[in-house]
C-alpha positions in Angstrom: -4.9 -21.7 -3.8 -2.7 -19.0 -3.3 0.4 -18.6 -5.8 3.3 -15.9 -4.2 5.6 -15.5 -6.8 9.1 -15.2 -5.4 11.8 -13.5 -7.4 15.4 -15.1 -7.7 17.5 -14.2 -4.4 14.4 -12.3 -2.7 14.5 -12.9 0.9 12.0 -15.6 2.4 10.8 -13.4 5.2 9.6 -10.9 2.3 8.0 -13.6 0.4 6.3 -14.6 3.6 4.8 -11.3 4.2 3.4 -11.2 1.0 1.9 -14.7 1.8 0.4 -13.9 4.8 -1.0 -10.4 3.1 -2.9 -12.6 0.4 -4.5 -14.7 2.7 -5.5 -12.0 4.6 -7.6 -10.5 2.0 -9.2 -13.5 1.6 -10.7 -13.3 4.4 -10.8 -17.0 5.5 -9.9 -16.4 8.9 -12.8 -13.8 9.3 -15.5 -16.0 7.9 -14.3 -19.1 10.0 -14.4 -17.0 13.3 -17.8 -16.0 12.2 -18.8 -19.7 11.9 -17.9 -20.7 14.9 -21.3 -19.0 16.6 -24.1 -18.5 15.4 -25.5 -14.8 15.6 -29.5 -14.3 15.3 -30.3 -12.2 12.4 -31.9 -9.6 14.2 -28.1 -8.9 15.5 -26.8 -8.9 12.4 -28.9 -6.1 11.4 -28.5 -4.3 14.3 -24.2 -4.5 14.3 -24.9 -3.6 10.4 -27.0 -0.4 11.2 -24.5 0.8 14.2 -21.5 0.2 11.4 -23.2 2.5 8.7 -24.2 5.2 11.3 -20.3 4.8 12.5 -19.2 5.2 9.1 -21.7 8.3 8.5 -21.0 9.8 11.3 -16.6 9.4 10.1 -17.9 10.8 6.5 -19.5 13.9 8.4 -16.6 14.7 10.3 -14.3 14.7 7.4 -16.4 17.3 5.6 
């Protein structure tokens, strides 16, 4: 469960934000688009390796 605590006279649209942040990081959304088709493991892997080259490639630039 997710507890926002809301400070006496903070404005509802704030606390609202903070909500929707917290869930976010959750990530329940993520996994329950992920559920909803099934991906063979072999694509998996393959999104996985093209997302660490990506990121290796962004960590060579910076340097």
């Amino acid at each position: 469960m997710i507890i926002v605590p809301v400070k006496e006279g903070e404005n509802i649209e704030r606390a609202l934000k903070k909500f929707k942040r917290k869930f976010e990081k959750t990530g329940v959304i993520k996994e329950l688009r992920a559920r909803q088709q099934f991906d063979k493991p072999s694509v998996k892997k393959r999104l996985k390796m093209e997302h660490a080259v990506y990121v290796q490639h962004m960590r060579d630039e910076e340097e």
